[in-house]
N, CA, C and O atoms as a GROMACS GRO file, in nm:
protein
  468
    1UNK      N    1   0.082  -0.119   0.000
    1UNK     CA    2   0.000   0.000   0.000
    1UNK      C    3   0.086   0.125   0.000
    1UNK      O    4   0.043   0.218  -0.069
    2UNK      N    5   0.208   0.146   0.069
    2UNK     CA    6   0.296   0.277   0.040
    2UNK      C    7   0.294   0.321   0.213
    2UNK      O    8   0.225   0.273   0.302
    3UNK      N    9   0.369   0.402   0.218
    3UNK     CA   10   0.416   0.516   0.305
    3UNK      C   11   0.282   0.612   0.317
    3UNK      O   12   0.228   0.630   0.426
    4UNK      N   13   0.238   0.667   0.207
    4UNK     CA   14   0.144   0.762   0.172
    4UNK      C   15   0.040   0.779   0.327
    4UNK      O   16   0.040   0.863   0.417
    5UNK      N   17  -0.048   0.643   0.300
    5UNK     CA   18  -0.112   0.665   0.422
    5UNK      C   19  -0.142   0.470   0.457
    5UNK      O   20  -0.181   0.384   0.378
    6UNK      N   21  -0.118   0.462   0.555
    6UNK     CA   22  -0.110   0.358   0.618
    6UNK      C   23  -0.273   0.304   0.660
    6UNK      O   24  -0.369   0.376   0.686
    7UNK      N   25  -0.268   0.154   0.657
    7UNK     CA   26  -0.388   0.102   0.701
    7UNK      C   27  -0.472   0.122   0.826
    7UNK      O   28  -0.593   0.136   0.837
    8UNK      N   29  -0.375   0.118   0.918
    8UNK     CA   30  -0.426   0.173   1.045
    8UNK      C   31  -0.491   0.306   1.034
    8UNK      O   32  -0.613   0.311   1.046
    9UNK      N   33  -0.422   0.419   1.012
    9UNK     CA   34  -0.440   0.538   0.938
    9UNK      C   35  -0.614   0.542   0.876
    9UNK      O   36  -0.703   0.611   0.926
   10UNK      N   37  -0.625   0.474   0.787
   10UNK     CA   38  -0.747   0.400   0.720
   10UNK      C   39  -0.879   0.402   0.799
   10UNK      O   40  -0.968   0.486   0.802
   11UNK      N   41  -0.856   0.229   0.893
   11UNK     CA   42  -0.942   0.178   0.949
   11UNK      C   43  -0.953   0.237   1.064
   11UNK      O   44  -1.067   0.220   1.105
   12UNK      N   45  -0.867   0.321   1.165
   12UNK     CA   46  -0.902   0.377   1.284
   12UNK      C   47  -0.922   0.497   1.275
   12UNK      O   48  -1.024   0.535   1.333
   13UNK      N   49  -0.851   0.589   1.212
   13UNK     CA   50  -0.884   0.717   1.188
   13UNK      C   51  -0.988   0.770   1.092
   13UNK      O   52  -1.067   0.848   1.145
   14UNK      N   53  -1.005   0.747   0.972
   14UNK     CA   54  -1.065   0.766   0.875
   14UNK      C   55  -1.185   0.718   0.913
   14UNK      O   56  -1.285   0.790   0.904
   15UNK      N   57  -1.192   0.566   0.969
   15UNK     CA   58  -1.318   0.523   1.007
   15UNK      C   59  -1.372   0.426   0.865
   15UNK      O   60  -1.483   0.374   0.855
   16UNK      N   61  -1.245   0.416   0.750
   16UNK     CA   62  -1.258   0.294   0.660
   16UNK      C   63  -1.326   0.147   0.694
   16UNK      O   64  -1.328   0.101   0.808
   17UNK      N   65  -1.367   0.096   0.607
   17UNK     CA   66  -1.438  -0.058   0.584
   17UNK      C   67  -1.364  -0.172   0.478
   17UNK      O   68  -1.394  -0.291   0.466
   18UNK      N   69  -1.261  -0.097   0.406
   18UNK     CA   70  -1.248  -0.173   0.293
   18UNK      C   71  -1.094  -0.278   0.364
   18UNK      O   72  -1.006  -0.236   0.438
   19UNK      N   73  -1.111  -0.433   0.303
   19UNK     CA   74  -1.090  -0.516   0.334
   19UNK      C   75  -0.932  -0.468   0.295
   19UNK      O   76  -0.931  -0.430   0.178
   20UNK      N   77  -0.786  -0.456   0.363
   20UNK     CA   78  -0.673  -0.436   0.322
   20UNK      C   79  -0.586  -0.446   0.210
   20UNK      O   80  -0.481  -0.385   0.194
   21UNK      N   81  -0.664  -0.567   0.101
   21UNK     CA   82  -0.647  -0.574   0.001
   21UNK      C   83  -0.703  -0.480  -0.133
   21UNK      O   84  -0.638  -0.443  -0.232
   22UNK      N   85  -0.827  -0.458  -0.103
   22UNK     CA   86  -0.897  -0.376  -0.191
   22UNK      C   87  -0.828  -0.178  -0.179
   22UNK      O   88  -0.813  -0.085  -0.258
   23UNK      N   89  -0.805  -0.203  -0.029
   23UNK     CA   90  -0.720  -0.054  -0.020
   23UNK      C   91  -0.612  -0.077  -0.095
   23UNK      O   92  -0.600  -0.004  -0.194
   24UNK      N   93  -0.532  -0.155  -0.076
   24UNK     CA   94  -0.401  -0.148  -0.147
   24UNK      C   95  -0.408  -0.108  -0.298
   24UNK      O   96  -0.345  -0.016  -0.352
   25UNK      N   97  -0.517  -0.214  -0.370
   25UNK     CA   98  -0.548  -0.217  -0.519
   25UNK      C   99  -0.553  -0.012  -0.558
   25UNK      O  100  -0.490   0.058  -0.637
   26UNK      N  101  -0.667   0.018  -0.449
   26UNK     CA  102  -0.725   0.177  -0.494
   26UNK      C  103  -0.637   0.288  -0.444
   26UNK      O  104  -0.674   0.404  -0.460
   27UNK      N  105  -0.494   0.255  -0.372
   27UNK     CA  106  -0.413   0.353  -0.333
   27UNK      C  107  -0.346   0.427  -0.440
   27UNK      O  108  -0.330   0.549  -0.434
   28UNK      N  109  -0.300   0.338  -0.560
   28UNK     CA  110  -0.189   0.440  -0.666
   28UNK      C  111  -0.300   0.507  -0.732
   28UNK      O  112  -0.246   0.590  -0.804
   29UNK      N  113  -0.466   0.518  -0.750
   29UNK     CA  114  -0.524   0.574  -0.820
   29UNK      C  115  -0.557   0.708  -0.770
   29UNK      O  116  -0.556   0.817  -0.828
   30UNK      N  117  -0.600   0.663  -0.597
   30UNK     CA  118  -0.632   0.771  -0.508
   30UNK      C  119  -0.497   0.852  -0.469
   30UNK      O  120  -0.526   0.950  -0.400
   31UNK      N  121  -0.392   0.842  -0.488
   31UNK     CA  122  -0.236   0.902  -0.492
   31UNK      C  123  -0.237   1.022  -0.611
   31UNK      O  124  -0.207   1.141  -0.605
   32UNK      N  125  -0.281   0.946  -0.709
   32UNK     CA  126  -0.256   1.008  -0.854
   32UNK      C  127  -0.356   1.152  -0.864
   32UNK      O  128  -0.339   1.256  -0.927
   33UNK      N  129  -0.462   1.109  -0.778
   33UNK     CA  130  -0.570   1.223  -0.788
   33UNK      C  131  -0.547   1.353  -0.672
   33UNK      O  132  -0.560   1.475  -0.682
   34UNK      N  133  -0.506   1.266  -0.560
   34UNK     CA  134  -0.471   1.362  -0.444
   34UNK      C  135  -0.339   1.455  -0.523
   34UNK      O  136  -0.341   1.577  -0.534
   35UNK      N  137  -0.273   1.402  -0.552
   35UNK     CA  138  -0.189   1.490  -0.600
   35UNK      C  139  -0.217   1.603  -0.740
   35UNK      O  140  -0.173   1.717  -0.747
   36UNK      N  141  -0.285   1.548  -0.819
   36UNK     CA  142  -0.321   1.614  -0.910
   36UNK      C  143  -0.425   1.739  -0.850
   36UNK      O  144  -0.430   1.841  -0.920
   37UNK      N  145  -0.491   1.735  -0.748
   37UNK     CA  146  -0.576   1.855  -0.636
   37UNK      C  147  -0.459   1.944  -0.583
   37UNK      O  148  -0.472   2.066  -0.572
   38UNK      N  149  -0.346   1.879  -0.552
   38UNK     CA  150  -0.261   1.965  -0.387
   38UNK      C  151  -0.120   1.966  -0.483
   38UNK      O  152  -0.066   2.072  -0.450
   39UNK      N  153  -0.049   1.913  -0.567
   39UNK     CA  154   0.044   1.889  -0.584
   39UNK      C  155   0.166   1.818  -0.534
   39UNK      O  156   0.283   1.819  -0.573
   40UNK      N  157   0.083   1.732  -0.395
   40UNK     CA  158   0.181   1.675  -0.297
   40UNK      C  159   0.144   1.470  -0.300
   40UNK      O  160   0.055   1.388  -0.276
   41UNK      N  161   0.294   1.481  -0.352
   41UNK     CA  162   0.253   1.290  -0.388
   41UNK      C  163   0.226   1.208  -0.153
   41UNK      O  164   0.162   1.130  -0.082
   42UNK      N  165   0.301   1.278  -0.155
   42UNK     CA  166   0.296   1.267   0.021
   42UNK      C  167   0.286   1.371   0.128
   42UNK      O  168   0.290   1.491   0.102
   43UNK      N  169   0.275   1.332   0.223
   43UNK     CA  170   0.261   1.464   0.339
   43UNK      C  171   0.436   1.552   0.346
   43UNK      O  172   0.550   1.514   0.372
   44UNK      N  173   0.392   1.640   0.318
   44UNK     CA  174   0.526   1.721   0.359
   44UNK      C  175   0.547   1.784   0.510
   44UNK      O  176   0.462   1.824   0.590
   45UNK      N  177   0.663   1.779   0.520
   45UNK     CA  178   0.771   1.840   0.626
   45UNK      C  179   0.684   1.917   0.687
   45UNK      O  180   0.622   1.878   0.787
   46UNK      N  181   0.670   2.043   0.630
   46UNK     CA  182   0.593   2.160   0.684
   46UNK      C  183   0.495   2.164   0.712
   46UNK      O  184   0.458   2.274   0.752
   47UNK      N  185   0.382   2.035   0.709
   47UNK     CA  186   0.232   2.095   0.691
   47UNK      C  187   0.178   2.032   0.895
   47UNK      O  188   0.208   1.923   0.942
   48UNK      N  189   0.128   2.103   0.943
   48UNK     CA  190   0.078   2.103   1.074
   48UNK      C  191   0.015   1.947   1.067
   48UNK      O  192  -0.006   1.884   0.963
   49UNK      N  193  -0.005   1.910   1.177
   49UNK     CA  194  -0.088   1.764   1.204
   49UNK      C  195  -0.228   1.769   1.160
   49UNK      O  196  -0.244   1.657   1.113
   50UNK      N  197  -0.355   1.841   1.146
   50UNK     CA  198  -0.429   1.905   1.107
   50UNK      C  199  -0.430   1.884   0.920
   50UNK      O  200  -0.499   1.819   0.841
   51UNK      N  201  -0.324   1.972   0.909
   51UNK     CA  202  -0.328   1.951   0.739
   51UNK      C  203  -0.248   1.846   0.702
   51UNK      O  204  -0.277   1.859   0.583
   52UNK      N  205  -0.183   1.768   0.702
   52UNK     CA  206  -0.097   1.601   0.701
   52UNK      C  207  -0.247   1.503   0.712
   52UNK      O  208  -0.298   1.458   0.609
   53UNK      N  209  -0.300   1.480   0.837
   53UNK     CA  210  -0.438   1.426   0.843
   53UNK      C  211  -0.546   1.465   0.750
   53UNK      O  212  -0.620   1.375   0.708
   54UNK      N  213  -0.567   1.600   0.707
   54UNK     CA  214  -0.646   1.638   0.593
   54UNK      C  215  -0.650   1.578   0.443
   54UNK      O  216  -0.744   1.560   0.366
   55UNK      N  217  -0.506   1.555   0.431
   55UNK     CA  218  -0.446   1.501   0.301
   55UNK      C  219  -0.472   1.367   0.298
   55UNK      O  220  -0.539   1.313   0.209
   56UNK      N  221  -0.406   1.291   0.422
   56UNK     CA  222  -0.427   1.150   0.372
   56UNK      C  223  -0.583   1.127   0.387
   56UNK      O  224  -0.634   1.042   0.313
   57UNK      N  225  -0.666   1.199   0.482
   57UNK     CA  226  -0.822   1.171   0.484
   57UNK      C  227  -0.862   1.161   0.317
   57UNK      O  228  -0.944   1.083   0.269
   58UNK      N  229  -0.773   1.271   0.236
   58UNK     CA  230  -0.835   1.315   0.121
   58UNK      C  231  -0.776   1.162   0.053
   58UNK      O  232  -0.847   1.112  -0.034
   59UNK      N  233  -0.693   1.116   0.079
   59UNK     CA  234  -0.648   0.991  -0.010
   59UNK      C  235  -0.741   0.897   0.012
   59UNK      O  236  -0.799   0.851  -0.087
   60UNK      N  237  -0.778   0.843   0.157
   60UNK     CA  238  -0.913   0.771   0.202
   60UNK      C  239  -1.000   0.819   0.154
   60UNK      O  240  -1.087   0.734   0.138
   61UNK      N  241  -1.026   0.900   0.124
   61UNK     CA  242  -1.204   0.907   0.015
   61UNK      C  243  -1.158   0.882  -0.089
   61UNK      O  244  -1.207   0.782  -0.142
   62UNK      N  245  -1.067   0.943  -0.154
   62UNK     CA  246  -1.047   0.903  -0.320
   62UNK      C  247  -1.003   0.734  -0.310
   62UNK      O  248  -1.012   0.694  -0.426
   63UNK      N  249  -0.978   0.668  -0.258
   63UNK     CA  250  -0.924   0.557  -0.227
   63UNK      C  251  -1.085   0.457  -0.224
   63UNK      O  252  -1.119   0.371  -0.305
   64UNK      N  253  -1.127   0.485  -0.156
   64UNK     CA  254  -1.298   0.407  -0.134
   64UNK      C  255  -1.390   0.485  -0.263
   64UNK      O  256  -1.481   0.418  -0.312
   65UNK      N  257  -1.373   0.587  -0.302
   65UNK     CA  258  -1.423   0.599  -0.462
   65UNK      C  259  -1.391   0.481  -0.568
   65UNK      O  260  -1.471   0.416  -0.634
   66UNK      N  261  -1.284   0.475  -0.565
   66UNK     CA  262  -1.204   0.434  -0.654
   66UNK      C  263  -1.215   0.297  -0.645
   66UNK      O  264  -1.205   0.239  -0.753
   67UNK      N  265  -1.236   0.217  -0.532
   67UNK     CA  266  -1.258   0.082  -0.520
   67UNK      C  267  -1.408   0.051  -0.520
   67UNK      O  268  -1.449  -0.061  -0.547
   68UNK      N  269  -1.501   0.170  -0.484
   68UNK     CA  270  -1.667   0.154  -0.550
   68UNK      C  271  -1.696   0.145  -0.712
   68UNK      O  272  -1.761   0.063  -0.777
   69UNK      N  273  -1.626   0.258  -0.749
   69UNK     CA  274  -1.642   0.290  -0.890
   69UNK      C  275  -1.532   0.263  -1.005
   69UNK      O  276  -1.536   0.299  -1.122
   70UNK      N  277  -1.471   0.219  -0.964
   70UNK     CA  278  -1.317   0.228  -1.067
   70UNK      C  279  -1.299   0.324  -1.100
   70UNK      O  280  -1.321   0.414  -1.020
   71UNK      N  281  -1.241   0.362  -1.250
   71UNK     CA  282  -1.176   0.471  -1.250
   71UNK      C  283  -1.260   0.547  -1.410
   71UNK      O  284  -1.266   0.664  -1.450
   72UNK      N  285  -1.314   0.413  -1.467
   72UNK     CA  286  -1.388   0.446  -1.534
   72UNK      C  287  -1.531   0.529  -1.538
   72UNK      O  288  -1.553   0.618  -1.455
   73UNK      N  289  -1.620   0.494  -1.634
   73UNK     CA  290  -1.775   0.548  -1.628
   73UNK      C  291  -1.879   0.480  -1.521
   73UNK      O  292  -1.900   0.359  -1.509
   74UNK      N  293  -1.937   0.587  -1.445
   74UNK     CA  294  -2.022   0.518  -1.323
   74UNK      C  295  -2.153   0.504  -1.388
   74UNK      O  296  -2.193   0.594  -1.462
   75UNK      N  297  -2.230   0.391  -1.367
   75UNK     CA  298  -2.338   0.347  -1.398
   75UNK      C  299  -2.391   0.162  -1.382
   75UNK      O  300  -2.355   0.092  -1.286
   76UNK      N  301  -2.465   0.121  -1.478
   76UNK     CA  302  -2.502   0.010  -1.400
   76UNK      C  303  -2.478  -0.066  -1.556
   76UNK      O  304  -2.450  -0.024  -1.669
   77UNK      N  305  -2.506  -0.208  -1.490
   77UNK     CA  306  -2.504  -0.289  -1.655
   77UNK      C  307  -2.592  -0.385  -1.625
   77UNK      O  308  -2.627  -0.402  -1.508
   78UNK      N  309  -2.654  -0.485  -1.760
   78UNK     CA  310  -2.734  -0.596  -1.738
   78UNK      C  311  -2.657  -0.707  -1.841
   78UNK      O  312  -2.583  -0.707  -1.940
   79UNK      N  313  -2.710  -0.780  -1.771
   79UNK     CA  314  -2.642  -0.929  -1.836
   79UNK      C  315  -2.739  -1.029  -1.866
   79UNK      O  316  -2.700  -1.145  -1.851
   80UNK      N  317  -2.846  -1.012  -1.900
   80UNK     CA  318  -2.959  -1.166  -1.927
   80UNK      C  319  -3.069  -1.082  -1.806
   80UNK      O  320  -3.108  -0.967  -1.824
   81UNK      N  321  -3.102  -1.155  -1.700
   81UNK     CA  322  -3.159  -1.128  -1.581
   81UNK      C  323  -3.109  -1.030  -1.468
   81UNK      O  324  -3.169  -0.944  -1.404
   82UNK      N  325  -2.972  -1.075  -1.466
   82UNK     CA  326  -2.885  -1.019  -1.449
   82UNK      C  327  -2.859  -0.848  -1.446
   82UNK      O  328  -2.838  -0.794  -1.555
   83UNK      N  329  -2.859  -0.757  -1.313
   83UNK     CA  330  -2.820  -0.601  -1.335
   83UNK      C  331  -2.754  -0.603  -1.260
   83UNK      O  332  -2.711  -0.703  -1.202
   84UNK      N  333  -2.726  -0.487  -1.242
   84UNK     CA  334  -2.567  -0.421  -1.127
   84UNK      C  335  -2.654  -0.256  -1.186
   84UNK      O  336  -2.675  -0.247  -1.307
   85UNK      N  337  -2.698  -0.139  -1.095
   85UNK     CA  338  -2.730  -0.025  -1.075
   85UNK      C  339  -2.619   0.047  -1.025
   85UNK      O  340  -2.610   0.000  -0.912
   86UNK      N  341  -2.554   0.108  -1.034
   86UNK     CA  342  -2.452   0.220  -0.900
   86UNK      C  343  -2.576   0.339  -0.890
   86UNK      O  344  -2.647   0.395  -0.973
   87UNK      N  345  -2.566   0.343  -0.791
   87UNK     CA  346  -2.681   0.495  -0.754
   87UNK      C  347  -2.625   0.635  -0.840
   87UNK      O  348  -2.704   0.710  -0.897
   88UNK      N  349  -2.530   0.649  -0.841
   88UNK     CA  350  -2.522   0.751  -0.930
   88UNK      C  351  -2.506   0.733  -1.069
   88UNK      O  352  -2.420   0.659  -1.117
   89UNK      N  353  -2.620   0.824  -1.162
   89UNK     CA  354  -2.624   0.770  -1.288
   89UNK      C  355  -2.603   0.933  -1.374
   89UNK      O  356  -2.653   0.943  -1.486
   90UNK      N  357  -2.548   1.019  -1.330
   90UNK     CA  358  -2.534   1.128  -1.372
   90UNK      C  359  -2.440   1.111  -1.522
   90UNK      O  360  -2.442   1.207  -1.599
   91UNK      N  361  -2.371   1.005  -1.554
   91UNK     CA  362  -2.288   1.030  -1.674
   91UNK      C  363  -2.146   1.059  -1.609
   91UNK      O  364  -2.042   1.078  -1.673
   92UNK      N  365  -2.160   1.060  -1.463
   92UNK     CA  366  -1.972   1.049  -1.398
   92UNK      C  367  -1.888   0.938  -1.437
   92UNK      O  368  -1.895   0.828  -1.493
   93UNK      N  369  -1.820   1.002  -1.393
   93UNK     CA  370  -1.678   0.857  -1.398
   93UNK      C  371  -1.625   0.888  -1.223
   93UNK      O  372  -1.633   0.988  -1.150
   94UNK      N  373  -1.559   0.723  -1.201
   94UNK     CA  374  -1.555   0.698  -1.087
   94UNK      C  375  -1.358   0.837  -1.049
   94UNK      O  376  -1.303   0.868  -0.944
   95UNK      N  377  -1.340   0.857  -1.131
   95UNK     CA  378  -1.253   0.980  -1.117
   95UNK      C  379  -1.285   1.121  -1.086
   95UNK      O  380  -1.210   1.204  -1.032
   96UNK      N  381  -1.404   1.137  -1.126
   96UNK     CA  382  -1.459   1.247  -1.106
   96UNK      C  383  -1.534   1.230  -0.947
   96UNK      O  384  -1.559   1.335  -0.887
   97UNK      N  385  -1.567   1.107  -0.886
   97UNK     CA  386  -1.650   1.079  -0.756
   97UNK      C  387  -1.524   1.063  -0.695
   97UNK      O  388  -1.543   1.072  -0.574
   98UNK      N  389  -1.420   1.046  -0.715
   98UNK     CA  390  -1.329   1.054  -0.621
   98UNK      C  391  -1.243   1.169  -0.581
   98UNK      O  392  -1.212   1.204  -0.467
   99UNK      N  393  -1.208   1.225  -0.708
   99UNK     CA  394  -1.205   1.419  -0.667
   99UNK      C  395  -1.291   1.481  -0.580
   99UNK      O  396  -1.247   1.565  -0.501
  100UNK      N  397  -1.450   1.442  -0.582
  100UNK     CA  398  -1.536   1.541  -0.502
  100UNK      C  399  -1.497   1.517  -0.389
  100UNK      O  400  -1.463   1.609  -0.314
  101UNK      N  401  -1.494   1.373  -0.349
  101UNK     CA  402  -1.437   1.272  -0.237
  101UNK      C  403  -1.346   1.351  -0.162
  101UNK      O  404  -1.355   1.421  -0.061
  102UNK      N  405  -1.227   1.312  -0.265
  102UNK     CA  406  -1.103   1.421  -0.184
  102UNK      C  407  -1.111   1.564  -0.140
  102UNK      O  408  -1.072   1.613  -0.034
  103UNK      N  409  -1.191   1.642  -0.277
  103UNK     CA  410  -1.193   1.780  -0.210
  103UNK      C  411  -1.294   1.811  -0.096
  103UNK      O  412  -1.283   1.913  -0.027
  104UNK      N  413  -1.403   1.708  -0.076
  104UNK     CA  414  -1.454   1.726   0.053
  104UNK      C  415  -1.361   1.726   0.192
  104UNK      O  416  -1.387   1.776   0.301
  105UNK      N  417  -1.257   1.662   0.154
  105UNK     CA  418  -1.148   1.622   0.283
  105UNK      C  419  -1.079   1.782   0.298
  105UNK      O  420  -1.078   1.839   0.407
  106UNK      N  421  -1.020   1.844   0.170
  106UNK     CA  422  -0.913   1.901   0.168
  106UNK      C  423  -0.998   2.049   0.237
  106UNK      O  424  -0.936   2.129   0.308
  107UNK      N  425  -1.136   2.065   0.205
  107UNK     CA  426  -1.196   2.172   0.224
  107UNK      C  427  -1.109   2.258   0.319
  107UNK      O  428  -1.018   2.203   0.381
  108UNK      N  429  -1.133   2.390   0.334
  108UNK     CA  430  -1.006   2.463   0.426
  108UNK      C  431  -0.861   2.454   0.461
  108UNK      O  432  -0.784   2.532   0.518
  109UNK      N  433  -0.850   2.360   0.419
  109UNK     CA  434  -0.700   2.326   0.461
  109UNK      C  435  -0.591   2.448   0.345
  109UNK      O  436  -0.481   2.491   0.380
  110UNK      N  437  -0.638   2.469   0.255
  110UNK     CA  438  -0.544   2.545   0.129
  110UNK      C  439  -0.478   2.515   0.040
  110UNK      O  440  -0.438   2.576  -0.059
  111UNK      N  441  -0.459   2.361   0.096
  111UNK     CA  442  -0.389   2.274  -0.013
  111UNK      C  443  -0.440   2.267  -0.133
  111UNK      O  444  -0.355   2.230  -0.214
  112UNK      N  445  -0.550   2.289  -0.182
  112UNK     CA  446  -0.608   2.302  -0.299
  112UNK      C  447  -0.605   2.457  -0.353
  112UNK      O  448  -0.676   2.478  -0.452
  113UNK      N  449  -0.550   2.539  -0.312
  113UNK     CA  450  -0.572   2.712  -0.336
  113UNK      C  451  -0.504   2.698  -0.468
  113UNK      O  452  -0.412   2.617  -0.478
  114UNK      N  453  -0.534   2.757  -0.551
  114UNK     CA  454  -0.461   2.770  -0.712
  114UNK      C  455  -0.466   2.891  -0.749
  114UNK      O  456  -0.460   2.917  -0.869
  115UNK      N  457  -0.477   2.987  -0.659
  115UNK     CA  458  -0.497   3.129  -0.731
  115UNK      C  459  -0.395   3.238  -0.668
  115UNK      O  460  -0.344   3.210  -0.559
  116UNK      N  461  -0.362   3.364  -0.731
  116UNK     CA  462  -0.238   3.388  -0.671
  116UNK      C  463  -0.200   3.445  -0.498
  116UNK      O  464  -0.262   3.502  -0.409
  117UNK      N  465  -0.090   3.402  -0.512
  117UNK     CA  466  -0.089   3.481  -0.358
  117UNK      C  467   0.022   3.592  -0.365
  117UNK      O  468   0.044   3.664  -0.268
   0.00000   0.00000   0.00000
């Protein structure tokens, strides 16, 4: 699973469900996105306990996105008798539910600020 954010991290803090394996699978996707929001592949040096916890929270949502939805188009399929529904049928992709994911985490923190200072 990485350094990034640890299982414990996960299941006690975050308050995660997903079985240790399925985290592992959705970590390099939820990495790729957290960073593409903050510009930070990991917690840095400088950032207070507060914003370090903010970040990897933000990796734990994009992380449980990502193992609900993949990374592809969210929606449902049928097979014979056979369906599978995902509740959201807006025309998302499971990349786009995992950004909202994360930026719900990052909210206030600044790590997401893109405008000048």
């Amino acid at each position: 699973m990485g350094a990034a954010v640890s299982y414990d991290f996960y299941r006690d803090e975050y308050g995660g469900e997903l079985a240790p394996a399925a985290l592992a699978e959705a970590i390099p996707a939820a990495l790729r996105c957290v960073r593409a929001l903050t510009g930070a592949r990991e917690v840095r040096a400088g950032w207070d306990a507060e914003t370090a916890d903010a970040w990897r929270r933000a990796v734990c949502a994009a992380a449980e996105a990502f193992a609900e939805y993949g990374e592809g188009r969210v929606g449902g399929f049928q097979i014979g008798e056979f369906s599978v529904t995902n509740y959201r049928d807006d025309g998302t992709t499971g990349a786009e539910v995992a950004r909202e994911a994360a930026l719900a985490e990052l909210a206030g923190t600044g790590l997401t600020f893109a405008g000048a200072r």
